[in-house]
N, C-alpha and C positions, 0 to 999 in steps of 0.2 A: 303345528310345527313350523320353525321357520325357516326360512331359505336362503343363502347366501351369494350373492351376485359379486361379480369379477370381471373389471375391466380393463384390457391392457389393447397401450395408445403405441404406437409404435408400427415397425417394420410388422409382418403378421399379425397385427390388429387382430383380438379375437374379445369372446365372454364366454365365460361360464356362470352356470348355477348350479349350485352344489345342496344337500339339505345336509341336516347336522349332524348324521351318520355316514357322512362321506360320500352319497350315493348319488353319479352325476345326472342330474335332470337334462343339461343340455352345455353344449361344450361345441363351438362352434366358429371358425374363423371365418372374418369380413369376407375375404377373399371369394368363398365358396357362393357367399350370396351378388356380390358386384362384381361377380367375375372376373379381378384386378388382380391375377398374381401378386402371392405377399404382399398386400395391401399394406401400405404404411402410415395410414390415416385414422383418424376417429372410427369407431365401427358401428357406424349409425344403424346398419339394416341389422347386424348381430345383435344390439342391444334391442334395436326394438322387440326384434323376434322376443326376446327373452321377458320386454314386459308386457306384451299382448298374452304370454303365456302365464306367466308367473309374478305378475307385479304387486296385487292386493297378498303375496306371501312374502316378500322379500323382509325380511329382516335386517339384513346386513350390507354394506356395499364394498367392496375393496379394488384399488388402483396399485398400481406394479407402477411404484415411485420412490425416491427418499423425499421426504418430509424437506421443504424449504432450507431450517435452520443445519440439520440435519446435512443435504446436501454440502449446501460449504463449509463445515467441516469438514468432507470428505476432501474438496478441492484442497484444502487447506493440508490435510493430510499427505495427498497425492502432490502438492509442492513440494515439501517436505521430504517424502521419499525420494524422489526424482531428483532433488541435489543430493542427497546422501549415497546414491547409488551411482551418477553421474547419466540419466537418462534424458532424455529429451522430454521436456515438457513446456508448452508457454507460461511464460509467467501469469503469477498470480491476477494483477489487475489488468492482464487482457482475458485472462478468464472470466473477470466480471464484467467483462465489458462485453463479451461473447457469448454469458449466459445470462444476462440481466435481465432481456427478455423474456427468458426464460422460467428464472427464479421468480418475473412480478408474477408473470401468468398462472394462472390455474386452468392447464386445457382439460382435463377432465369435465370440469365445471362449465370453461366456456363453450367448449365444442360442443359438451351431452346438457347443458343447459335447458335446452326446452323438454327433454326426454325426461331429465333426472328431478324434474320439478315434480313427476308423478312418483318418486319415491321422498317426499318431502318430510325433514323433519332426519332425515337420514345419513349423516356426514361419511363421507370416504374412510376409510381405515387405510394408510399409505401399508405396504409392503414391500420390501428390498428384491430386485431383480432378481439376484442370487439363493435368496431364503427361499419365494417361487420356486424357481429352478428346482434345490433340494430338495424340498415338501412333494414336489412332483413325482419326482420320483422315489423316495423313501416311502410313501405312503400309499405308493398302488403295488408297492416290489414284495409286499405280502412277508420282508427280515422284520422279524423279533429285536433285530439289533445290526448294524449296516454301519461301512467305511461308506461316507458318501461324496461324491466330486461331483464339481459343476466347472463347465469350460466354457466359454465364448468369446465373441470377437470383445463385447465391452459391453458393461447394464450397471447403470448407476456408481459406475468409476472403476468397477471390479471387472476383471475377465477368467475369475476361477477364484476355487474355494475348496476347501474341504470341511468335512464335520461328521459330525456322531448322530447317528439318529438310533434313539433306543424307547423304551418306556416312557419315558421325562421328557421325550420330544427331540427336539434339532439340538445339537450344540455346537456352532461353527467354532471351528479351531485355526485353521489359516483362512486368510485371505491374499491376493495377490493385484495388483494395480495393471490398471491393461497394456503399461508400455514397462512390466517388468516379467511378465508373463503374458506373451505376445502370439500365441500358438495357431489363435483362430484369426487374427488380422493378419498373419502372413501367408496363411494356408490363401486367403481372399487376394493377395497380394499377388502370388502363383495365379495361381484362378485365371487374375485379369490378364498377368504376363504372358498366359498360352493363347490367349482370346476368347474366354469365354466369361460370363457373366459373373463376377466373383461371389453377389450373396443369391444367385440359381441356383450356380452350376459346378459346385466343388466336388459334387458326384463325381461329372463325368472327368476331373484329374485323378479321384480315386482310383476309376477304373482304367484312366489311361495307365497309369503308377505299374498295372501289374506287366504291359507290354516291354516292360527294358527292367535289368538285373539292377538293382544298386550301385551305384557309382561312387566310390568313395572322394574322386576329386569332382564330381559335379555336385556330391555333398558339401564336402567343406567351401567352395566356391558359393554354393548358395546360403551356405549357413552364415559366411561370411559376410554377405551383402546384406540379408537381412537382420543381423546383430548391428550392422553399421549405423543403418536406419533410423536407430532408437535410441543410438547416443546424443548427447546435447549437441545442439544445433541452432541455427539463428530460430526467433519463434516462429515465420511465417512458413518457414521451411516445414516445419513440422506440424504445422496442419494441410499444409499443399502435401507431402507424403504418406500424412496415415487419417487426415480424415477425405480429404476428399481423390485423396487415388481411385480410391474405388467405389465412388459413389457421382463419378461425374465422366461423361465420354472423354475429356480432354485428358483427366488422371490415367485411364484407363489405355489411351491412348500414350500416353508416354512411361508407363509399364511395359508396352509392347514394345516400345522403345527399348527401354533400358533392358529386355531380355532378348534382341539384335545384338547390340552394343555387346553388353557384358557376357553374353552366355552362347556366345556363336557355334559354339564346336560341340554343344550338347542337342540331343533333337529334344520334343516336345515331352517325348514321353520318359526317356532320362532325368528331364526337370520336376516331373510330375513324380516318380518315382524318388527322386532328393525329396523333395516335401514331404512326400505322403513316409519317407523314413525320418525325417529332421522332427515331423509330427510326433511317432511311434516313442523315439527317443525319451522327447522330451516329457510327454505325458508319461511311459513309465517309471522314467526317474524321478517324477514326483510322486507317483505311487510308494513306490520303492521307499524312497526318503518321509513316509506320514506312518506306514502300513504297520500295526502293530501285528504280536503275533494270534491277537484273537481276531482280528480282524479277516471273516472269513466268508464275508457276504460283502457284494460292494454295487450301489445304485449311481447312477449315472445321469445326467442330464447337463441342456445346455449343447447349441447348436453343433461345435465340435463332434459330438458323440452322435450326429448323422454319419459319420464315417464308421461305415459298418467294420472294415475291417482293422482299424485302431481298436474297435470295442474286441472282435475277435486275440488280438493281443491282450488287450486287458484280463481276459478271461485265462489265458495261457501263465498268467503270472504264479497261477493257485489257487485263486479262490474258488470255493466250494460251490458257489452260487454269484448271480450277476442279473443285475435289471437294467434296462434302459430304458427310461419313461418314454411311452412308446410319439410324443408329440416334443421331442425332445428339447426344439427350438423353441423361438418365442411364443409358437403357435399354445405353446403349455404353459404359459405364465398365470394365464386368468386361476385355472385349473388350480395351479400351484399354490397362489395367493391364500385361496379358501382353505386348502388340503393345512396349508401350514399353520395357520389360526385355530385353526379347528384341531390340531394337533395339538398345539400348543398349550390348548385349554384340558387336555385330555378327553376331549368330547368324540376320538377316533382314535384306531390304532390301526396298522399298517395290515393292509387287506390287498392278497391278490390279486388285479385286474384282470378279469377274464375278457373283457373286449372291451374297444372302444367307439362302439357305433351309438354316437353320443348328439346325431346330428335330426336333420329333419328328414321326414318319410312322407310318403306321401301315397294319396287310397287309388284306387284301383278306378273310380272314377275320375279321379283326376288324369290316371296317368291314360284313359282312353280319350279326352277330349282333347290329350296332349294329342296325341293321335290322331283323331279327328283334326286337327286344326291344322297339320303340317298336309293334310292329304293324303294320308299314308292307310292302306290295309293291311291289318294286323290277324293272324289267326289265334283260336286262342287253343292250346292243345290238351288235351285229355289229359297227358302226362306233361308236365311240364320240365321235370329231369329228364325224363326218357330223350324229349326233342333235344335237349342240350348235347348231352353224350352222344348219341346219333350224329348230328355236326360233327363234332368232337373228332369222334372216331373216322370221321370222313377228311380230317384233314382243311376244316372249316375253322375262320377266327369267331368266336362269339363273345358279343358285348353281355356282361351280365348288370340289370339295375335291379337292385328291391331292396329292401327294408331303409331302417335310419343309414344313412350316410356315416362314414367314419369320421371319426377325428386324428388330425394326424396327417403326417405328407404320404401315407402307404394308402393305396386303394386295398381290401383287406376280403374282398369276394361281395362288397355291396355296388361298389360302384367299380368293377375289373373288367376287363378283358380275357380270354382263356382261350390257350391252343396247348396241341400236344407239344412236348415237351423231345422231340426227337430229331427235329427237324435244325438239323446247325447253323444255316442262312436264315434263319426267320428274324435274329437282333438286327441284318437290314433291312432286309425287304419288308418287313413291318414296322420300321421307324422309320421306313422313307414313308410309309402310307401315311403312317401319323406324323408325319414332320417333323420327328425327333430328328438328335444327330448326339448319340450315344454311346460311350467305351463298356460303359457295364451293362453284361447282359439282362437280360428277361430273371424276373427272380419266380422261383417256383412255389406252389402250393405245396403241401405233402402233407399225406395221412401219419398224423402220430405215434400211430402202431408201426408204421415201416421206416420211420426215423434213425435206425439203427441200421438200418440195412444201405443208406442210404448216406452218412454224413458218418465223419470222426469227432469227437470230441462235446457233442451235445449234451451228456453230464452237467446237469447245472446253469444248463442255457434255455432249457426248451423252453422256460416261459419268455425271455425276451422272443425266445422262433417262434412264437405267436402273433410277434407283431415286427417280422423283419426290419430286426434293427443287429444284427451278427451274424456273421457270415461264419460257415465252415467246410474243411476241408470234405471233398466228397471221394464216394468209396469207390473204387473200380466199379460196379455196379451202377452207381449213379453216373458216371463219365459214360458208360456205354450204352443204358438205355434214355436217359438225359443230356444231349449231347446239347441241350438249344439252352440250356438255363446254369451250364458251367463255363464258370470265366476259363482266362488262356492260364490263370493260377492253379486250376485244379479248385477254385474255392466257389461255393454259391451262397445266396441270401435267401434261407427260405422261411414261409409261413407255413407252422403247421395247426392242422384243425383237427378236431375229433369229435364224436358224438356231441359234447357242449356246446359246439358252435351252431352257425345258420343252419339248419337246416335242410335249407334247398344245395348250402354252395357242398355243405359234406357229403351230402345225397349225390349229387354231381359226382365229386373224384370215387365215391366210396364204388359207384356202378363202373365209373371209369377202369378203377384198376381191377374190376372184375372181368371185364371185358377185354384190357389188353394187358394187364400181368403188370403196368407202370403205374406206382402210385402217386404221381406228383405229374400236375398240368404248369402251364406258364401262367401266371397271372400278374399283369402290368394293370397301372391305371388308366382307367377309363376317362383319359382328356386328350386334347388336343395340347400341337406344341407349344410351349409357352403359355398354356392354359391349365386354370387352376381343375382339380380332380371334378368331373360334374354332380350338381347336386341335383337339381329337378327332373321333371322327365320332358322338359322343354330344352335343356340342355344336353342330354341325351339324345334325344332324337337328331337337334342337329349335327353334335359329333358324331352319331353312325352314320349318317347323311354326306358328311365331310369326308371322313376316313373311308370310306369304303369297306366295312367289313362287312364278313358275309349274313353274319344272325345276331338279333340280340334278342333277346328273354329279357321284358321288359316290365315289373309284376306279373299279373298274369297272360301277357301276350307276347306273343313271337313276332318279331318282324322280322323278312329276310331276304336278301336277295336271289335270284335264280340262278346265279354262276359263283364261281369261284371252287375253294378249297383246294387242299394240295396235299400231297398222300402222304402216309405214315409211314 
């Protein structure tokens, strides 16, 4: 049976290998292996991985590209619009003069050149950023038939789409050009004007958004300047403002500028709350304006729908059911590419994802000589749940490592962190230890069975709460015995598990809420700040070594320190 490989070159550099039942062999971003947060390079250690393992099977190869000829047409296209609407774009033959390079080269080819000579005989199959994106998530959302969106900053000219995904496969029905549907370059735009890193750190304006009410004139004031932006303009102007604003310290730099200047009388979190509503806006009114009335399932991807609580709205509009491809950024493109071909052929149909621990694992003697090597004495304990909960209950942080690694920006209970879930100061004083500097809290675990007692409006959601990607409103219940994992909204982001999952992480809460009657722990990613989630147990050891936590459960060893914890 053959195998299908996926390579996507870009910001979150990743691969996948998928076989021709859908079923993922290995899904895995650069970043995790070179340690380079969103990696924006070739993914040399990803690829390799993937032909030391599976090369003598690979059949198929695919790149997350348009096709040369292909491309400028689209430019061509995107001229075109952009006078007919009156939008800012550079003209035509500076675009070839500024992609020429681009159009001779073939970086797939030259970058993975000496790698991809061992899949010889094998040419790329180019796939469209966007089609990715859909296939992504249409094809693990387990609908018979799906409204499907895709939003981002910009992939292959397009920054959103919609389509049909049914039996017959995708059928995209709009598309939108990235300076006429602009949602996720302003959202980045915001981002940098507050100071924080526009493609990190759009979280933390999410969560800033909920500390101030909506402002109708810091709305229209900001909606304002950003509509401005994107009308026609001399052409240098308009790549000094939307391509490298936020992709260079000086852009970034004169963002913070322009939101001194222009926006004096609004505080930070005002602005962040105009965005995160100018966002809400605009994506349900294109909902609104596509949505027919069978349209009662609706799959999601495309970095955008990292915002958990835009997806919470989307859900609020009616529909019966809702997925969000749980790697929803580019980190999902490889993924997507195969999902979509292979749908296409009819060779799959849209199947559940029950998890995404799609990554590398590693044995029990590896992770002792990790051990060994750092210096470190490890005990190894009879019960290995029991020691977790014990911490636990004592008001101890413990790092949890074991099985494949996830795929995806969520640590998901393979690669987490875990404390009680009671404690209302732990969002600082555990992101000063880890170095974060965080608006949105600690998002929780929860047992599936108490989901109800716990959360309003989870109908229809709980498979994306598998893989916190939607947030909901919590129930008096959970504000009072969960006081550390609820925003100042009343809302949280939670992952729930059940018997189907790991084993050790459901064994963990299931003795938890035996023991103290709370059935949802904290569980954050196990990294360091500005560090990608870790993947080895060389990586692990040294972020508990860094962060000072008090235990981790490490396969089957406990390492821990003799102080800390803080009561219940």
């Amino acid at each position: 049976m053959g195998l299908r490989l996926a390579i996507h070159v870009g910001h979150d550099s990743n691969v996948a290998v998928v076989d021709e039942q859908g079923q993922v062999l290995l899904a895995i971003g650069e970043e995790r292996l070179n340690r380079i947060k969103m990696y924006p390079g070739f993914p040399k250690l990803a690829l390799q991985l993937a032909l030391d393992r599976y090369q003598k099977d690979i059949t198929g190869i695919y790149a997350i590209r348009l096709p040369r000829h292909l491309r400028l047409l689209r430019e061509l296209a995107f001229q075109l619009n952009s006078r007919k609407k009156g939008l800012s774009a550079p003209s035509f033959s500076s675009l070839l003069r500024r992609y020429a390079g681009r159009l001779r080269s073939r970086t797939l080819e030259t970058e993975g050149g000496e790698q991809l000579t061992l899949l010889r005989g094998k040419e790329p199959v180019s796939i469209e950023h966007h089609l990715a994106h859909a296939a992504s998530a249409f094809y693990q959302s387990g609908f018979d038939q799906a409204l499907i969106m895709t939003l981002d900053g910009e992939g292959d000219g397009y920054s959103a789409g919609f389509y049909r995904g049914s039996s017959r496969g995708i059928q995209r029905t709009h598309s939108f050009f990235f300076n006429e549907v602009t949602i996720g370059r302003d959202y980045e735009k915001v981002t940098a004007m507050l100071g924080f890193h526009p493609l990190r750190h759009p979280g933390k304006v999410t969560g800033l958004a909920a500390f101030a009410e909506p402002d109708e004139r810091c709305i229209a004031a900001l909606d304002e300047y950003l509509a401005g932006t994107w009308k026609v303009q001399p052409d240098e102007a308009y790549f000094t403002q939307h391509s490298y604003q936020v992709i260079t310290d000086e852009g970034r730099q004169d963002l913070m500028r322009v939101r001194k200047n222009l926006f004096p009388e609004f505080s930070n979190a005002q602005l962040a709350s105009a965005i995160q509503t100018i966002t809400e806006r605009r994506v349900l009114d294109m909902i609104r304006s596509v949505r027919r009335p069978e349209d009662t399932a609706i799959a999601l991807a495309g970095g955008v729908f990292a915002n958990v609580k835009l997806n919470k709205r989307i859900k609020e509009l009616g529909f019966n059911q809702i997925f969000i491809q749980p790697a929803m950024s580019d980190q999902g493109l490889a993924l997507g590419a195969i999902l979509y071909d292979l749908g296409q052929q009819h060779l799959i149909r849209p199947t559940p994802v029950n998890n995404v621990f799609y990554g590398l694992e590693y044995s029990q003697d590896e992770i002792r000589s990790a051990i060994e090597l750092a210096g470190l004495v490890a005990a190894v304990p009879d019960d290995p749940v029991d020691s977790v909960v014990q911490r636990l209950t004592q008001g101890k942080v413990v790092a949890l490592f074991h099985g494949k690694m996830e795929f995806g920006p969520r640590a998901l209970g393979h690669r987490s962190i875990l404390y009680h879930t009671s404690d209302p100061t732990v969002n600082d004083w555990l992101n000063k230890q880890l170095k974060r500097t965080e608006f949105m809290p600690f998002a929780p675990v929860t047992l599936t069975n108490q989901a109800a007692a716990c959360y309003h409006g989870i109908d229809g959601a709980e498979h994306p709460a598998r893989f916190m990607t939607i947030t909901f409103d919590c129930t008096e219940q959970m504000k009072r015995q969960s006081p550390a994992v609820v925003h100042v909204d009343g809302t949280a982001r939670p992952q729930l598990i059940d018997d189907g999952d790991t084993p050790v992480y459901v064994e963990i809460l299931k003795r938890y809420f035996k023991l103290t009657g709370i059935p949802s722990l904290v569980n954050t990613s196990f990294n360091m700040h500005e560090e990608p989630i870790v993947c080895s147990p060389n990586d692990a050891i040294r972020a508990f070594q860094k962060s000072e936590l008090d235990a981790m459960l490490i396969g089957d060893f406990l390492l821990e320190r003799k102080s800390g914890g803080r009561s219940l």
